[in-house]
MMTF fields as JSON, N, C-alpha, C and O atoms, coordinates in Angstrom:
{
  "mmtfVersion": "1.0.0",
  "mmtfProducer": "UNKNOWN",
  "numBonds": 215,
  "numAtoms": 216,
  "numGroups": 54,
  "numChains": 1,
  "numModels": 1,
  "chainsPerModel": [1],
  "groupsPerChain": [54],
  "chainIdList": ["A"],
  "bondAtomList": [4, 2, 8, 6, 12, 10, 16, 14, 20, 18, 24, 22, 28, 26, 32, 30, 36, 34, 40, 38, 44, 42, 48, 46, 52, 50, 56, 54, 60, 58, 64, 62, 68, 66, 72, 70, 76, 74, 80, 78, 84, 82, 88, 86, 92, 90, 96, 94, 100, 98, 104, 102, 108, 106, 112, 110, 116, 114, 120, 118, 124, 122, 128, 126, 132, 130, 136, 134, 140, 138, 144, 142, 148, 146, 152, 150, 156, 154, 160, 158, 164, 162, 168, 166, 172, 170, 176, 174, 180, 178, 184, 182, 188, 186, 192, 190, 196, 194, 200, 198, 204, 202, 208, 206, 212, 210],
  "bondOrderList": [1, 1, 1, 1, 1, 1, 1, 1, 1, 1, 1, 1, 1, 1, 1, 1, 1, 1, 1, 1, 1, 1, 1, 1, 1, 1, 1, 1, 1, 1, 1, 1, 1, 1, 1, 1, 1, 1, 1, 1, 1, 1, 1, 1, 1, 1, 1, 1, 1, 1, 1, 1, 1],
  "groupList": [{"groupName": "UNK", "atomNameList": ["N", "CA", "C", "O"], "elementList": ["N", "C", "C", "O"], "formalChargeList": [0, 0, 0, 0], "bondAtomList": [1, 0, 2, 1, 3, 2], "bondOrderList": [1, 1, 2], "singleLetterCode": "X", "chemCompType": "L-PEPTIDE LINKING"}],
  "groupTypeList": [0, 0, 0, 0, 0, 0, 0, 0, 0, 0, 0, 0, 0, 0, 0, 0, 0, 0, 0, 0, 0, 0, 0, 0, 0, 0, 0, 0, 0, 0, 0, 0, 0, 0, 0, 0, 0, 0, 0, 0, 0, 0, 0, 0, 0, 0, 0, 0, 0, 0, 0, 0, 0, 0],
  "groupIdList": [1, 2, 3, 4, 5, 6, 7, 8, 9, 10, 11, 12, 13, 14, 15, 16, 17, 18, 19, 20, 21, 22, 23, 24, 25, 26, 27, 28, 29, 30, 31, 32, 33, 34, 35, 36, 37, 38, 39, 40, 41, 42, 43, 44, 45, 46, 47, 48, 49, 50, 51, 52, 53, 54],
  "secStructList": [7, 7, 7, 7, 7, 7, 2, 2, 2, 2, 2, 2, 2, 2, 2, 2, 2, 2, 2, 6, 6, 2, 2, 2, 2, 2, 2, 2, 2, 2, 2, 2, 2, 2, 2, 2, 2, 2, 2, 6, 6, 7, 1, 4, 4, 4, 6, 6, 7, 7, 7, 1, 7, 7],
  "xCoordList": [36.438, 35.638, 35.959, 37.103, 35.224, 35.702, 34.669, 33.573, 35.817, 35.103, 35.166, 36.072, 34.148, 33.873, 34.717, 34.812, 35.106, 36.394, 35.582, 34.393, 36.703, 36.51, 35.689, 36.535, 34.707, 34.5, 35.976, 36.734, 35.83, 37.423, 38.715, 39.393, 38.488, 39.909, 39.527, 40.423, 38.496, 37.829, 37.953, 38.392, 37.288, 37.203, 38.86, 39.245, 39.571, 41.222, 41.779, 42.499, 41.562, 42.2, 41.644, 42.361, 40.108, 39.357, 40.211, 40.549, 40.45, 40.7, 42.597, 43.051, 43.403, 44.858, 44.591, 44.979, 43.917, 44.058, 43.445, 44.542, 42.541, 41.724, 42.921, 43.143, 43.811, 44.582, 46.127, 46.861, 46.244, 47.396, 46.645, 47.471, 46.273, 45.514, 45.235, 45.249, 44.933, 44.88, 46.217, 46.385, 47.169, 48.646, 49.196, 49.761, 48.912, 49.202, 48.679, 49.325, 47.287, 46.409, 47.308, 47.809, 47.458, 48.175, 49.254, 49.596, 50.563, 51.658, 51.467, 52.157, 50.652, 50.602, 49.536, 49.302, 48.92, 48.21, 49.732, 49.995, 50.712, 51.768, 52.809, 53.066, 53.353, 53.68, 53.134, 53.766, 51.68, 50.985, 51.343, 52.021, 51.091, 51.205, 52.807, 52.969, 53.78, 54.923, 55.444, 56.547, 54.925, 55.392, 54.741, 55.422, 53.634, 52.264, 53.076, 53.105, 53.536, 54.348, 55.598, 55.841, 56.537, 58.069, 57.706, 58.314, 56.695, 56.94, 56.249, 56.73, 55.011, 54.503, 55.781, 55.53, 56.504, 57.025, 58.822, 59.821, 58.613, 59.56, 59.64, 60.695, 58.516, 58.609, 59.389, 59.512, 59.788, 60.896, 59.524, 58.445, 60.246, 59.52, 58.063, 57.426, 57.688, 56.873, 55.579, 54.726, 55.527, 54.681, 53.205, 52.32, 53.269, 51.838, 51.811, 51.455, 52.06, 52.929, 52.276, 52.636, 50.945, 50.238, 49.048, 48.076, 48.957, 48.166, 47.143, 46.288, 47.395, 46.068, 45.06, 45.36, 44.624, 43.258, 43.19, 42.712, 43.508, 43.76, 44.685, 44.941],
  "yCoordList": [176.719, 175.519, 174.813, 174.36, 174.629, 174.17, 172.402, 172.073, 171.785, 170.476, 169.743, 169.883, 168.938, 168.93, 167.504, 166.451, 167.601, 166.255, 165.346, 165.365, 164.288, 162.82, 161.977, 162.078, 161.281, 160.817, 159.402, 159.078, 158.993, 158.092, 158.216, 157.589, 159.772, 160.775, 161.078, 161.298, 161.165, 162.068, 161.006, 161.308, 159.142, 158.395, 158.009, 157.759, 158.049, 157.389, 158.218, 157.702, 160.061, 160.76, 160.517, 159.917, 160.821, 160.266, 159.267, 159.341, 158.099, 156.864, 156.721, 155.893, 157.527, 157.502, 158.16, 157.505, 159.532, 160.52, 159.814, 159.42, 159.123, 158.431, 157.323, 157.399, 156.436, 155.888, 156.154, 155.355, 157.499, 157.974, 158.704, 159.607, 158.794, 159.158, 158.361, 158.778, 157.136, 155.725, 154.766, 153.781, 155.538, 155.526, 156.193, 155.634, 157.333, 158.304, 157.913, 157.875, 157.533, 157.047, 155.627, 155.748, 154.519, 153.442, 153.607, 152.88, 154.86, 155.154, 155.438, 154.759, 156.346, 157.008, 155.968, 156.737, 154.915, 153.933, 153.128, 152.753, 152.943, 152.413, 152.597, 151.897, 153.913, 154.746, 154.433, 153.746, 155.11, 155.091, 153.842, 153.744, 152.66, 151.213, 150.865, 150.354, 151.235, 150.966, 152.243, 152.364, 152.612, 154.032, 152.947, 152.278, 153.085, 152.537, 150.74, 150.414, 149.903, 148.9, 148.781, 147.894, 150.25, 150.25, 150.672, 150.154, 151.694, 151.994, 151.215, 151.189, 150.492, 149.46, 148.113, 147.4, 147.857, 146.759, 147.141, 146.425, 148.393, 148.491, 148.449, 148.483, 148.373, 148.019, 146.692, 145.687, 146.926, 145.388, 144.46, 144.772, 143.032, 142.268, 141.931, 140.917, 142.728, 142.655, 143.252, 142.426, 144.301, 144.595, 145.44, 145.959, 145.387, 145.542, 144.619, 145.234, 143.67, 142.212, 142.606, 143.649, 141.716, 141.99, 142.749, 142.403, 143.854, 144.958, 144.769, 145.569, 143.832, 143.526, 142.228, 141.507, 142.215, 141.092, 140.076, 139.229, 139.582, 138.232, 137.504, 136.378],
  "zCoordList": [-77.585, -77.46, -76.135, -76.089, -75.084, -73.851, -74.205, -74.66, -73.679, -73.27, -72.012, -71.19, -71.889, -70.753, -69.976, -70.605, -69.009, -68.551, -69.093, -69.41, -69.163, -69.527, -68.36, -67.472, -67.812, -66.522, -66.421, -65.507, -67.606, -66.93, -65.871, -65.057, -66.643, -65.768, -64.624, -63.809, -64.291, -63.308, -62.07, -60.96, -62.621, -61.855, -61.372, -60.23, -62.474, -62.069, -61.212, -60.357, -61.199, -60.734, -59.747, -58.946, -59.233, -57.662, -56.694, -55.512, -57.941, -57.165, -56.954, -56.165, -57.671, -57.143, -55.974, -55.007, -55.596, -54.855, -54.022, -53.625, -53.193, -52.321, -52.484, -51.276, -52.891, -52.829, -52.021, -51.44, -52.242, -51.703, -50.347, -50.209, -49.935, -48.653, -47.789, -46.631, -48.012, -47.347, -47.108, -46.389, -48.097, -47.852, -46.476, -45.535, -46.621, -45.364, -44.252, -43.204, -44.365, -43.277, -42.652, -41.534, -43.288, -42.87, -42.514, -41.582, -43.19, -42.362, -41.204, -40.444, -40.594, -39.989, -38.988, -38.056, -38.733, -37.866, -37.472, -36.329, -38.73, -38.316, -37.129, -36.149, -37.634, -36.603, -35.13, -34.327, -34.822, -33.69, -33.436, -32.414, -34.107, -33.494, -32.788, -31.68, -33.631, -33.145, -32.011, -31.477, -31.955, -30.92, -29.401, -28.623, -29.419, -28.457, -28.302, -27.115, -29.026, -29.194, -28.229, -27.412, -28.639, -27.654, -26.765, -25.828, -26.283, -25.116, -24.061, -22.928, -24.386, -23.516, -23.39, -22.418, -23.834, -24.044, -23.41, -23.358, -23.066, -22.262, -20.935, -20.303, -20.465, -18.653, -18.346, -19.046, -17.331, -16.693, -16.131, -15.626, -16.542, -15.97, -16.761, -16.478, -17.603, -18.475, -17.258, -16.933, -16.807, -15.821, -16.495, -15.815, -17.89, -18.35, -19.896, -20.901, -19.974, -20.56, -21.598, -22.143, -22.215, -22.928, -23.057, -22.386, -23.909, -23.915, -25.251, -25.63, -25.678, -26.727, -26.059, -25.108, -26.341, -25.548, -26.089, -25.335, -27.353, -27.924, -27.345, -27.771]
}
């Protein structure tokens, strides 16, 4: 007798897995930000000072 998934499961499992991926995604924007962060912010004198436009 096969039955057919639950859509509850289907939606919770969708939505952890699209959850933990947007995890990875934000580590990983983090990273880039603080990498892109030390190394601009290491010139003497502040010779490319501020690199965001606000």
């Amino acid at each position: 007798m096969s039955r057919s998934p639950n859509p509850l499961a289907l939606i919770l499992f969708g939505a952890g897995f699209a959850v933990k991926v947007l995890w990875w995604i934000a580590l990983a924007v983090l990273v880039v930000w603080l990498l892109g962060f030390l190394v601009r912010s290491t010139t003497a004198a502040g010779g490319r000072g501020r690199w965001y436009r606000w």
